[in-house]
C-alpha positions as CSV (number, residue, x, y, z in Angstrom):
1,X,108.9,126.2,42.1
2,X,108.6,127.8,39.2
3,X,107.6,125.1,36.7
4,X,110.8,125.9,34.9
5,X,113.0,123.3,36.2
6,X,116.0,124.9,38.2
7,X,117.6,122.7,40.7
8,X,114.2,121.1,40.9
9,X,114.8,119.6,37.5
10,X,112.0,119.8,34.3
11,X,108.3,119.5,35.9
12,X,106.9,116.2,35.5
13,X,103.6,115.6,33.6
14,X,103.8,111.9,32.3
15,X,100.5,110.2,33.7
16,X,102.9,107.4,35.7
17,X,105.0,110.0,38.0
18,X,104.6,109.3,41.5
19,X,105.2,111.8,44.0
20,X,108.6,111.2,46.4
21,X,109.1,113.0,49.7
22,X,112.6,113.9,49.7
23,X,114.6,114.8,53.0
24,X,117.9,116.5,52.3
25,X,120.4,116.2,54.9
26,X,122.5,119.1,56.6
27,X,126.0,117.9,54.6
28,X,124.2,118.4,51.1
29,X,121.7,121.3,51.5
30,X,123.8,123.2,48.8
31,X,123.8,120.5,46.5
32,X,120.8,120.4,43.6
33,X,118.1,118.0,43.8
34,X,118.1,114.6,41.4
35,X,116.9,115.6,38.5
36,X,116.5,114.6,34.9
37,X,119.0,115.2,32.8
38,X,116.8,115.3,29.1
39,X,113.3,115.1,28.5
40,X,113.2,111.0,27.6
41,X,115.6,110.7,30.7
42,X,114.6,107.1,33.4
43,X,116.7,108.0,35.8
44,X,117.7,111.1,38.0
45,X,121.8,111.4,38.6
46,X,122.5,111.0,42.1
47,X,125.2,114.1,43.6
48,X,128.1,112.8,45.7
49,X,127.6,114.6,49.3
50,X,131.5,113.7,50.5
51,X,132.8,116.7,52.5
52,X,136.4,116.0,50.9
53,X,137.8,114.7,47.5
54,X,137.3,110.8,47.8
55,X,139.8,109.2,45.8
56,X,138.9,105.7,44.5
57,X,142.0,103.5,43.5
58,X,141.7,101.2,41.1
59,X,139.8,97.8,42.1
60,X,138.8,100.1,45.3
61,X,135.2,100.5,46.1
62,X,133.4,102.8,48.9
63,X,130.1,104.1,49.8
64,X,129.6,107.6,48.7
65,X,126.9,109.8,50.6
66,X,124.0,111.6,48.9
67,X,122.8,113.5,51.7
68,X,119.1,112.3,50.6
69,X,116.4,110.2,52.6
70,X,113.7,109.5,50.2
71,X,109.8,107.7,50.8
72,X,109.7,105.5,48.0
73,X,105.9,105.0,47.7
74,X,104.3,101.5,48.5
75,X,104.0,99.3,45.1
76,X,107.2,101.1,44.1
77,X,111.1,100.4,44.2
78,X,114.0,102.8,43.7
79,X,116.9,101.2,41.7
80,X,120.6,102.4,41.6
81,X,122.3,102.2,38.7
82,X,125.8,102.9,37.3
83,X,126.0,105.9,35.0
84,X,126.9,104.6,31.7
85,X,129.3,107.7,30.7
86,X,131.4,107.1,34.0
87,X,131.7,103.2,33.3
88,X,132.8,103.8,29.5
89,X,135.2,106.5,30.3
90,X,136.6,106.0,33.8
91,X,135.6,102.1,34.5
92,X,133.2,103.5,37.2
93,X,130.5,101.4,38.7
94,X,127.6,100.2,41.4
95,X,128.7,96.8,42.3
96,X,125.5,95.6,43.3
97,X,123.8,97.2,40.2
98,X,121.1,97.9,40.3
99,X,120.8,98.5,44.2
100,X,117.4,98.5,45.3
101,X,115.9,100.6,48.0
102,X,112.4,99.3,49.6
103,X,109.5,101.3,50.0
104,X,109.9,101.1,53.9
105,X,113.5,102.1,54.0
106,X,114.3,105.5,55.5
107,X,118.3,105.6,55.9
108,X,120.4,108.6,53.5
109,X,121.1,106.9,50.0
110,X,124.6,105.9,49.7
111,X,126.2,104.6,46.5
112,X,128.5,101.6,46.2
113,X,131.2,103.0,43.7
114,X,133.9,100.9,42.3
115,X,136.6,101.5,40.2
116,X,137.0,98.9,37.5
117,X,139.5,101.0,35.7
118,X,143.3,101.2,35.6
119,X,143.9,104.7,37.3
120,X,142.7,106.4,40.4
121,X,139.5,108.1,40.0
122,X,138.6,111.3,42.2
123,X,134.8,111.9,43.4
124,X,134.2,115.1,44.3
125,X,131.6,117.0,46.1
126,X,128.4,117.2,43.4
127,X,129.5,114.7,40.8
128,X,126.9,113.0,39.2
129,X,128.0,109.2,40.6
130,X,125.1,107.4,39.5
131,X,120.9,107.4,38.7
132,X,118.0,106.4,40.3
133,X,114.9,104.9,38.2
134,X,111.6,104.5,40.2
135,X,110.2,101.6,39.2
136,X,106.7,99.3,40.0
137,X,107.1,96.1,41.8
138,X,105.2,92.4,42.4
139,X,105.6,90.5,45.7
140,X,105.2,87.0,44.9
141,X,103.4,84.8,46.4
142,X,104.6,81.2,46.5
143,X,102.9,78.3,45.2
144,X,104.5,75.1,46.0
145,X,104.0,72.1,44.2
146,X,105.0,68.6,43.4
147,X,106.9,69.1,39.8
148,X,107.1,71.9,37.5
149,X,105.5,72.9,34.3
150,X,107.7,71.0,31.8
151,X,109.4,73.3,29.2
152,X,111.3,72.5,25.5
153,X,114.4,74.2,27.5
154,X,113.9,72.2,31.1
155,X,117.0,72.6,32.9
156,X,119.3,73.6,29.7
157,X,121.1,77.0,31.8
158,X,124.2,79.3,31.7
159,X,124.5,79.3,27.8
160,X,122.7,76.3,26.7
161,X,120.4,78.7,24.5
162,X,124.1,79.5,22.2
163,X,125.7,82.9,21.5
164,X,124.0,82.9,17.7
C-alpha cells in the first residue's frame, strides 16, 4: 500500500484505530475494500457482493452478501448501520440497525436490506448498501439484588419524560 489510499481507503493515524484482518471471499475479489469515505468519516460503506441485480420490492427485505470475513478484535464490536443517503432518498434500510457482529464471529458479513419506500429498488454489484463503525464494548456483570436504587423518574417509561 502506498499510504495514498486507493482501494485501501485514506491510511489511518488516529491513536484509537485498531487493526482488522480482513478475508475477502472469491465472489468479491474485484470489489474495493471498506473504506472511509471523508476524513471525519465513523463508518466504512459496505459493497454489495450479489453476482446479479437484486431487486428489492417495496416492504421486501433480503440479505445481501459482502464477500468479507473480518476478526473483530477482543474488547471490540462491529456495528451495521443503514446509510443515511439511501434511507432519505430511496427508503432503504438495516432492519436490525445497528447489527452487531462479535468479536468471535467468523461467517462473510451480510446485510439485512429493506425497502421502506414506495418503488422497487435495484442493488447492484458494488453499491455502497450500508457502514460499519468499530466500536469498544463492556460485558456486564450482573449484580442481583433485593430492590433498586430509587430514582425521581422510577418506573415513569415510553414518553413519561414529554416531547417538550
Amino acid at each position: 500500500m502506498d499510504g495514498g489510499g486507493g482501494c485501501y481507503g485514506p491510511v489511518v493515524t488516529s491513536p484509537q484505530a485498531i487493526r482488522v484482518a480482513v478475508e475477502v471471499l472469491p465472489h468479491a475479489e474485484d470489489l474495493a475494500l471498506p473504506a472511509y469515505e471523508s476524513a471525519g468519516a465513523a463508518g466504512l460503506d459496505l459493497l454489495a457482493a450479489v453476482e446479479e441485480v437484486l431487486v428489492l420490492a417495496a416492504g421486501a427485505r433480503a440479505l445481501v452478501p459482502t464477500g468479507l470475513k473480518i476478526a473483530v478484535p477482543a474488547g471490540f464490536e462491529a456495528q451495521v448501520r443503514p446509510r443515511s443517503g439511501l434511507a432519505l432518498k430511496h427508503g432503504i434500510s438495516c432492519p436490525n440497525s445497528p447489527g452487531t457482529i462479535d468479536s468471535d464471529y467468523r461467517g462473510e458479513l451480510k446485510v439485512i436490506l429493506i425497502n421502506f419506500g414506495s418503488e422497487p429498488f435495484r442493488v447492484e454489484r458494488g453499491l455502497r448498501i450500508a457502514q460499519i463503525v468499530f466500536a469498544p464494548i463492556v460485558q456486564a456483570v450482573w449484580a442481583p439484588t433485593a430492590a433498586l436504587e430509587a430514582t425521581d423518574r422510577g418506573e415513569g417509561g415510553f414518553g413519561s419524560t414529554g416531547t417538550r
